[in-house]
MOPAC internal coordinates of N, CA, C and O (Angstrom, degrees):
PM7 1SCF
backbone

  N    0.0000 0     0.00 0     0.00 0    0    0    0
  C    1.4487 1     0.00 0     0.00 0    1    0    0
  C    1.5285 1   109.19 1     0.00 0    2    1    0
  O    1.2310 1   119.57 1   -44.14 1    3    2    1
  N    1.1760 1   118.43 1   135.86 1    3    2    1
  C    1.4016 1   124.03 1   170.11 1    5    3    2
  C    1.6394 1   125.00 1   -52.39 1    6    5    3
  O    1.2310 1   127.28 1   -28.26 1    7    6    5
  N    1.2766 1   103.59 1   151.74 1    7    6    5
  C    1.6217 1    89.23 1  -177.07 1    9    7    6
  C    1.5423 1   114.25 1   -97.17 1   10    9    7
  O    1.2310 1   105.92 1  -168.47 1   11   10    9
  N    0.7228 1   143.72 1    11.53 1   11   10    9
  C    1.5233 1   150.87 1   174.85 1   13   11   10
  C    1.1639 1    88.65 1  -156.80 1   14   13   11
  O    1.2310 1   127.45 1   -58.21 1   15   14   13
  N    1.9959 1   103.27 1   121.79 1   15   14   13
  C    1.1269 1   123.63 1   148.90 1   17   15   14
  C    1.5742 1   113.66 1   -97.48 1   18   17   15
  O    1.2310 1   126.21 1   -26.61 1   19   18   17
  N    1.8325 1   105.66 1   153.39 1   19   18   17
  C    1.4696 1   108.89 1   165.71 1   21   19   18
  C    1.5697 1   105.15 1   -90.55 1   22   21   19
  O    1.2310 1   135.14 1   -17.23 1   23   22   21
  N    1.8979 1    88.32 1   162.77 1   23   22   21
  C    1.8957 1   109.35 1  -170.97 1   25   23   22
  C    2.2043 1    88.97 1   -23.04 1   26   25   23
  O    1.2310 1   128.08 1    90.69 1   27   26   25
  N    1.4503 1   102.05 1   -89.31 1   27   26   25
  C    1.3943 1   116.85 1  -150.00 1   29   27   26
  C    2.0701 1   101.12 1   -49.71 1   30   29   27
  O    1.2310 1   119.32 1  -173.99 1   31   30   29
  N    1.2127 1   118.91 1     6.01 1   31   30   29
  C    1.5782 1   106.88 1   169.88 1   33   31   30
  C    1.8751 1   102.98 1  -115.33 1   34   33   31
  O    1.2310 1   128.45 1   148.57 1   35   34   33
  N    1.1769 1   101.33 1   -31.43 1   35   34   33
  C    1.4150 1   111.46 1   156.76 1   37   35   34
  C    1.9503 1   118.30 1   -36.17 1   38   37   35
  O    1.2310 1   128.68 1   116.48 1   39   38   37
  N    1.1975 1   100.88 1   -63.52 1   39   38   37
  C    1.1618 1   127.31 1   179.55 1   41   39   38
  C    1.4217 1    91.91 1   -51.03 1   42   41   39
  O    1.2310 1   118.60 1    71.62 1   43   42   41
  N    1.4047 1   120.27 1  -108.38 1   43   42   41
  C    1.3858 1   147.96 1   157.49 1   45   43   42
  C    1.8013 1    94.77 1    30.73 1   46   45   43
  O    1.2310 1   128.36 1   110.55 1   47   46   45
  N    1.9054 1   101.50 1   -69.45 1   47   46   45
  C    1.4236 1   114.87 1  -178.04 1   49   47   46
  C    1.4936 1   121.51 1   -44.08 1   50   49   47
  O    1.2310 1   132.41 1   112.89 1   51   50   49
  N    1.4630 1    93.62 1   -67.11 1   51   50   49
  C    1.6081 1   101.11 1   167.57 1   53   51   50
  C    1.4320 1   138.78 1   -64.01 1   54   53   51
  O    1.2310 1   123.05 1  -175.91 1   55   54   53
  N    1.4759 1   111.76 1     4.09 1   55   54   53
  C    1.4721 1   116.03 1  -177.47 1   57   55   54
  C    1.3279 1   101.93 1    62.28 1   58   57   55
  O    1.2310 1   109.15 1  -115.16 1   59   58   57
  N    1.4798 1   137.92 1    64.84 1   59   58   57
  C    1.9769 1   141.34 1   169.70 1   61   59   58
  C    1.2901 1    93.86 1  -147.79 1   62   61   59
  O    1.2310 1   133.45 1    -2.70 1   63   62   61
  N    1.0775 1    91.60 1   177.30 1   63   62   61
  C    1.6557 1   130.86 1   174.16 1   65   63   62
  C    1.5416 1   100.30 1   -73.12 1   66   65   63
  O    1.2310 1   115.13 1   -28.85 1   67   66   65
  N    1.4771 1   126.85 1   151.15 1   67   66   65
  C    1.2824 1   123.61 1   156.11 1   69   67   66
  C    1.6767 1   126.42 1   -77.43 1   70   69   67
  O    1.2310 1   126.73 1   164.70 1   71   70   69
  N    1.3331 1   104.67 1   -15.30 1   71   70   69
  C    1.5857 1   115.79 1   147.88 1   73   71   70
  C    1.8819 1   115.43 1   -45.25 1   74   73   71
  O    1.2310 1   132.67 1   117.72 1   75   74   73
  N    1.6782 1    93.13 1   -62.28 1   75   74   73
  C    1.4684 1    92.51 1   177.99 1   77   75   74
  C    1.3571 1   135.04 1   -38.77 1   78   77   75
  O    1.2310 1   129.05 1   136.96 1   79   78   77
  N    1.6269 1   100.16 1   -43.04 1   79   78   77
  C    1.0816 1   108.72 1  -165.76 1   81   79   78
  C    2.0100 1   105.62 1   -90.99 1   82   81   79
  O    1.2310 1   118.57 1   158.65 1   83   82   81
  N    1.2386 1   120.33 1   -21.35 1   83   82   81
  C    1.2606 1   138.60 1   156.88 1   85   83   82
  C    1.6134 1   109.07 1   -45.40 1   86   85   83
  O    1.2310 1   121.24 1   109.83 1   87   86   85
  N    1.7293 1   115.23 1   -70.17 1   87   86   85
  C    1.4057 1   102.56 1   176.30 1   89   87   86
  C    1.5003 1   123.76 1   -66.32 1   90   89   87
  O    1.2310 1   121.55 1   172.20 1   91   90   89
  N    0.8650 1   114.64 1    -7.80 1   91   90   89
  C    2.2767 1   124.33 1  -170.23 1   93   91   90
  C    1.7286 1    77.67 1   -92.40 1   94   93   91
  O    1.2310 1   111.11 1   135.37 1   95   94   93
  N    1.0568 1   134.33 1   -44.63 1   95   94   93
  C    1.6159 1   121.11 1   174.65 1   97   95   94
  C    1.2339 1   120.28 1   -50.59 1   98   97   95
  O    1.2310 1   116.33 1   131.26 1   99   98   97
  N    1.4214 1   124.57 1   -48.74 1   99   98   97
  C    1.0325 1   148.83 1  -174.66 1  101   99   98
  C    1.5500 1   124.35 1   -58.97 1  102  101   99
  O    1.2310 1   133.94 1   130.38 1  103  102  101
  N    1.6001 1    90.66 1   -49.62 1  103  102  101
  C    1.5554 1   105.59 1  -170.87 1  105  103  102
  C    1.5639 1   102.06 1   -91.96 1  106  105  103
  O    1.2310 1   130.01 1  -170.69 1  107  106  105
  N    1.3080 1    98.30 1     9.31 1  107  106  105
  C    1.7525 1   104.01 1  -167.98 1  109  107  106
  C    1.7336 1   127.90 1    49.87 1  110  109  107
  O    1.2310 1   140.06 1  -142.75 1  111  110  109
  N    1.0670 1    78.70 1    37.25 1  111  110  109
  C    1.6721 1   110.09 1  -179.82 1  113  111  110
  C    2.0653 1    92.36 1   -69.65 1  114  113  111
  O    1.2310 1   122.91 1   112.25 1  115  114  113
  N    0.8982 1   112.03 1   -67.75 1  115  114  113
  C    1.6087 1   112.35 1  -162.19 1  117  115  114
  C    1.3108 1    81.51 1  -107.52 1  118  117  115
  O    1.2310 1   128.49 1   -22.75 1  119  118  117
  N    1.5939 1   101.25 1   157.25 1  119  118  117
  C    1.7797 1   126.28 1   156.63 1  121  119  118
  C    1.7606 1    98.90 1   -82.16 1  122  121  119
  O    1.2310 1   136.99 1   -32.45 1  123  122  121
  N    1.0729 1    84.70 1   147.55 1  123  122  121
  C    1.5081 1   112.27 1  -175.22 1  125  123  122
  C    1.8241 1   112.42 1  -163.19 1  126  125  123
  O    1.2310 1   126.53 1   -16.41 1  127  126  125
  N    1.1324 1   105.05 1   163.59 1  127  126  125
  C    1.6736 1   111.82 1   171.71 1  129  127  126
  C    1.3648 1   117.70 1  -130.11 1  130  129  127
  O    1.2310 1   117.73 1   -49.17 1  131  130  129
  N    1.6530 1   121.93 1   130.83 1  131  130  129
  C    1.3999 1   125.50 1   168.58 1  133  131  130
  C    1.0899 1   118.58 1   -66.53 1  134  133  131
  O    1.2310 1   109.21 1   -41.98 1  135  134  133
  N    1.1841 1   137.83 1   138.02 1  135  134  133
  C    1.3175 1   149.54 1   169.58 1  137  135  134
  C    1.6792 1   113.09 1  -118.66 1  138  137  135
  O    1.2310 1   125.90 1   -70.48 1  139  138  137
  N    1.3069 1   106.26 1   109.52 1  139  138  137
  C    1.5331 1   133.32 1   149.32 1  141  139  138
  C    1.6370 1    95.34 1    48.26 1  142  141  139
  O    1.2310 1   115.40 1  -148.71 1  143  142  141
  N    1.5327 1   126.33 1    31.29 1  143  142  141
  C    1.3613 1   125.78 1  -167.32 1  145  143  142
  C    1.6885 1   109.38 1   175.40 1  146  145  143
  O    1.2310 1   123.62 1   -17.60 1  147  146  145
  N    1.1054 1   110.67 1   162.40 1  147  146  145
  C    1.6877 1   123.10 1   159.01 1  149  147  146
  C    1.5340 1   101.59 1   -60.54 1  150  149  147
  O    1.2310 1   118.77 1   106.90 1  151  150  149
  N    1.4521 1   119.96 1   -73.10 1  151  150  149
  C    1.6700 1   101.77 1  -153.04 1  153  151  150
  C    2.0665 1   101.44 1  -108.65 1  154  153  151
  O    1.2310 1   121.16 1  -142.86 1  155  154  153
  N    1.3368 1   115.39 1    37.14 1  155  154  153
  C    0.8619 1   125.73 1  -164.54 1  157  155  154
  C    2.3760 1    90.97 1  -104.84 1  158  157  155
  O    1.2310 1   125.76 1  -100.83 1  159  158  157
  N    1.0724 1   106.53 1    79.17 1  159  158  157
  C    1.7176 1   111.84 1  -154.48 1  161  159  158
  C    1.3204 1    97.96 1  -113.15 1  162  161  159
  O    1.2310 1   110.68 1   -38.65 1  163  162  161
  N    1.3143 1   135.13 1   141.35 1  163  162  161
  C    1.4794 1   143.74 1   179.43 1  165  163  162
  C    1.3142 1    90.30 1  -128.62 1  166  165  163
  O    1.2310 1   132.91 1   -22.14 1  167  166  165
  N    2.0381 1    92.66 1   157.86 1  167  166  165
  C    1.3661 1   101.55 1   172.16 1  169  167  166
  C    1.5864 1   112.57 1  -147.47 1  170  169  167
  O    1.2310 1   110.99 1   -40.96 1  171  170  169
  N    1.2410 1   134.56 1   139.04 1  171  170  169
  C    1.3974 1   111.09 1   166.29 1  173  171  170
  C    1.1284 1    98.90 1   -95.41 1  174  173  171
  O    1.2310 1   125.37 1    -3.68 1  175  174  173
  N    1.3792 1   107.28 1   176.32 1  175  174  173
  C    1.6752 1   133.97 1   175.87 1  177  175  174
  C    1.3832 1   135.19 1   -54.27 1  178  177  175
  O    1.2310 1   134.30 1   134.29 1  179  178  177
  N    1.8882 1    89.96 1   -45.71 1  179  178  177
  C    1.7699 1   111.07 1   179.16 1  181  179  178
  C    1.5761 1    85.39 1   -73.58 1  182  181  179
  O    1.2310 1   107.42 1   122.25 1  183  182  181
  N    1.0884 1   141.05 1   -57.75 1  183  182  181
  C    1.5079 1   126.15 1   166.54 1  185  183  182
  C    1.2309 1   140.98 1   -16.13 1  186  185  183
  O    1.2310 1   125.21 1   120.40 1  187  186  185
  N    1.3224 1   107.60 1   -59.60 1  187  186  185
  C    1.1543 1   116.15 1   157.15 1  189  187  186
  C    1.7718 1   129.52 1   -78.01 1  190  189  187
  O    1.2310 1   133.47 1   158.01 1  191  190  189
  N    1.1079 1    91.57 1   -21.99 1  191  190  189
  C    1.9636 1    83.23 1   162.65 1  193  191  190
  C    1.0875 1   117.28 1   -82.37 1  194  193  191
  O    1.2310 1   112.88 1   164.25 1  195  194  193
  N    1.7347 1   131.05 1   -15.75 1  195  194  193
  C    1.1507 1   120.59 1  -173.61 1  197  195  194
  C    1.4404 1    86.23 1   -80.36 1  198  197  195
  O    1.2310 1    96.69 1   124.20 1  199  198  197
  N    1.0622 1   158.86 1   -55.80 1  199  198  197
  C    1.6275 1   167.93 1  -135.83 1  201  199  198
  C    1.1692 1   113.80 1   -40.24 1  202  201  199
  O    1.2310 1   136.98 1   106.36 1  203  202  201
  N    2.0806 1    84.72 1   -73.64 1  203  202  201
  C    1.3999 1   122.69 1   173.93 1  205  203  202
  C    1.7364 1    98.96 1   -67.32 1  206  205  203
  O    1.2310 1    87.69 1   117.87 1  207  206  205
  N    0.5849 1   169.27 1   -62.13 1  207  206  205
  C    1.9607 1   172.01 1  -177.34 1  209  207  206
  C    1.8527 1    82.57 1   -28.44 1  210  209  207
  O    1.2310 1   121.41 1    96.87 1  211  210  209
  N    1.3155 1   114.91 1   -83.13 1  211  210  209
  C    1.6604 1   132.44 1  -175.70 1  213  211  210
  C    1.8556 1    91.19 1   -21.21 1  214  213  211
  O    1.2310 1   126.91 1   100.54 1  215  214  213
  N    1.0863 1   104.30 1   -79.46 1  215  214  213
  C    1.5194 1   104.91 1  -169.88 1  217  215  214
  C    1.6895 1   134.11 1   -81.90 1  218  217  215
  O    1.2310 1   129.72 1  -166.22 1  219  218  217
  N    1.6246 1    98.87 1    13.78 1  219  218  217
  C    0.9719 1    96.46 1   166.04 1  221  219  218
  C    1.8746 1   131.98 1   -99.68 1  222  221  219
  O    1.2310 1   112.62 1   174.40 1  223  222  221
  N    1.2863 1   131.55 1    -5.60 1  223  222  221
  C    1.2266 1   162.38 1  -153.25 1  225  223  222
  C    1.8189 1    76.66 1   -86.35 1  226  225  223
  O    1.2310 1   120.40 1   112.27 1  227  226  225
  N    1.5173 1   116.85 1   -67.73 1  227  226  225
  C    1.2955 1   123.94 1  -148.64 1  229  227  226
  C    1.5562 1    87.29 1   -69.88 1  230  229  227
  O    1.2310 1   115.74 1   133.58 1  231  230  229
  N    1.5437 1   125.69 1   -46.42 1  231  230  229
  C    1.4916 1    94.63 1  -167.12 1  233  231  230
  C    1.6470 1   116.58 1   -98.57 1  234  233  231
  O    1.2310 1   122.10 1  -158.84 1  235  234  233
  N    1.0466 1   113.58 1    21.16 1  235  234  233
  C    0.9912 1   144.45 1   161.56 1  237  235  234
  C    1.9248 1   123.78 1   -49.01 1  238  237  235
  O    1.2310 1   133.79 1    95.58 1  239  238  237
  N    1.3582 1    90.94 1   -84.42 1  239  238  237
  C    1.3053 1   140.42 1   163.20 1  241  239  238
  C    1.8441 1   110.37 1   -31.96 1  242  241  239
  O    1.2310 1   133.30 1   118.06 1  243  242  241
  N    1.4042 1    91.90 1   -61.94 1  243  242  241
  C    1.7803 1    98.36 1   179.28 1  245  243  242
  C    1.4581 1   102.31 1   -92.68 1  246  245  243
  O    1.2310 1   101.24 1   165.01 1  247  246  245
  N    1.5251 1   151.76 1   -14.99 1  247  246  245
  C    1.5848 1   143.42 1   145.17 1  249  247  246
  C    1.4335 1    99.48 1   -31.34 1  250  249  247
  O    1.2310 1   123.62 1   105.47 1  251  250  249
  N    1.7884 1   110.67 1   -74.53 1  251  250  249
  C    1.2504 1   106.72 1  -157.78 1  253  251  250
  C    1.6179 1   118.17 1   -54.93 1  254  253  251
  O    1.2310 1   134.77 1   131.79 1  255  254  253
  N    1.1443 1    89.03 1   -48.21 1  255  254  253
  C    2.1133 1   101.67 1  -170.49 1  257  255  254
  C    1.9304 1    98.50 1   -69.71 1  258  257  255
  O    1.2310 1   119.27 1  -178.02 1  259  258  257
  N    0.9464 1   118.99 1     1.98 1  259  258  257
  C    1.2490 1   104.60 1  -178.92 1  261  259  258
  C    1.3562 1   125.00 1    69.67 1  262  261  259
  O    1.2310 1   126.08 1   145.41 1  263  262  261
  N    1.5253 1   105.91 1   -34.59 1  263  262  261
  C    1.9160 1   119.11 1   177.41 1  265  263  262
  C    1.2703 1   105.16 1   -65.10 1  266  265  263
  O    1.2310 1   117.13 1   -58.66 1  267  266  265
  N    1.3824 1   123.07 1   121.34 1  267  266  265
  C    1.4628 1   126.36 1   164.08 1  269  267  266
  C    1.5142 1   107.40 1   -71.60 1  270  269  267
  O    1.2310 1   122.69 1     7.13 1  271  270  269
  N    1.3816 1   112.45 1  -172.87 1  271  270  269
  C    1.7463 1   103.32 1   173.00 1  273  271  270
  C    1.5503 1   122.84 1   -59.86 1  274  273  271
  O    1.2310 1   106.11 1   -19.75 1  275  274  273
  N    1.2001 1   143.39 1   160.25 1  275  274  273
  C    1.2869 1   140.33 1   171.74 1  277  275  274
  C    1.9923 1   109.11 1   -55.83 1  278  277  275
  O    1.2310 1   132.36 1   -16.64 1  279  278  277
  N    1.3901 1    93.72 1   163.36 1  279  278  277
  C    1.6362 1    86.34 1  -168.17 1  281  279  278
  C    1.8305 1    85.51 1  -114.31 1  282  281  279
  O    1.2310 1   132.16 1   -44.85 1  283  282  281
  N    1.5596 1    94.12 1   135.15 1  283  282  281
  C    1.7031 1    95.53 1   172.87 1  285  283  282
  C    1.4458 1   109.63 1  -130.97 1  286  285  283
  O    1.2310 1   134.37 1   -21.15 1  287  286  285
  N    1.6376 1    89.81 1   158.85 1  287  286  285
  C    1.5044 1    82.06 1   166.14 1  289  287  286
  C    1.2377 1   163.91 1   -43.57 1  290  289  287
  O    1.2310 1   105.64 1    22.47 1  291  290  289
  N    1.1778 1   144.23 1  -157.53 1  291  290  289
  C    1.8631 1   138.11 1   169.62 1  293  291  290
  C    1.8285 1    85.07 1   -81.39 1  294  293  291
  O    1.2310 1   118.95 1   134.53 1  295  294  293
  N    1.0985 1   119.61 1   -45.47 1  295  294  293
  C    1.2762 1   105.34 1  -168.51 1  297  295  294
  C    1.9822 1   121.50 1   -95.93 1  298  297  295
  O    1.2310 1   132.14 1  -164.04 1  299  298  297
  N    1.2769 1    94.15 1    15.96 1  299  298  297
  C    1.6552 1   109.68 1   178.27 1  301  299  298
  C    1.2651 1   135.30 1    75.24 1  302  301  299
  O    1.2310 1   134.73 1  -157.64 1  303  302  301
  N    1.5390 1    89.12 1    22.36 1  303  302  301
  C    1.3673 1   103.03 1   176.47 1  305  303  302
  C    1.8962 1   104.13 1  -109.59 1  306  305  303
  O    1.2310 1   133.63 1   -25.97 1  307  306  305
  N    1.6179 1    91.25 1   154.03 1  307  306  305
  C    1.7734 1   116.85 1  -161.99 1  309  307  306
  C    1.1673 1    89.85 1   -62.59 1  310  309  307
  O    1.2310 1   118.52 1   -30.27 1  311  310  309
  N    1.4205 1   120.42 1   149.73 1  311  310  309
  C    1.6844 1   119.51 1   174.09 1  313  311  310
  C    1.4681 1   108.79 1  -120.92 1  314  313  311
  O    1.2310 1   121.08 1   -36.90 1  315  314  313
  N    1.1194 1   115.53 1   143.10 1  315  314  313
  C    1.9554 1   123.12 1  -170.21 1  317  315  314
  C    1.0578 1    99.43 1   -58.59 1  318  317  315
  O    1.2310 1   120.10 1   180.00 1  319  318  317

């Protein structure tokens, strides 16, 4: 396997969208590296598994328990 993947094999890896993996860049969600440009983005692998690792616990977590997130109000508060 190559050692730097681009956004769309990145993607590919992780099972997302290349959007996905575009905004988790963005929000500095994943490590990644710029290259010589704005959308010119590398990625390694251990990168991306740590990513996916981060967000998997949470959806994880609510599959098993059946509880989706709590439902709140207009103003974000938990409702009885």
């Amino acid at each position: 396997m190559k050692t730097w993947l681009t956004v769309a094999e990145s993607a590919e890896y992780a099972g997302v969208s290349r959007d996905t993996i575009y905004t988790a860049c963005e929000r500095r969600e994943i490590r990644h590296a710029r290259i010589a440009g704005r959308r010119a983005i590398r990625l390694r692998t251990g990168w991306i598994d740590a990513w996916l690792e981060r967000h998997a616990p949470e959806a994880q977590d609510r599959r098993v328990s059946g509880n989706p997130l709590p439902a709140t109000t207009e103003r974000g508060e938990a409702r009885p």
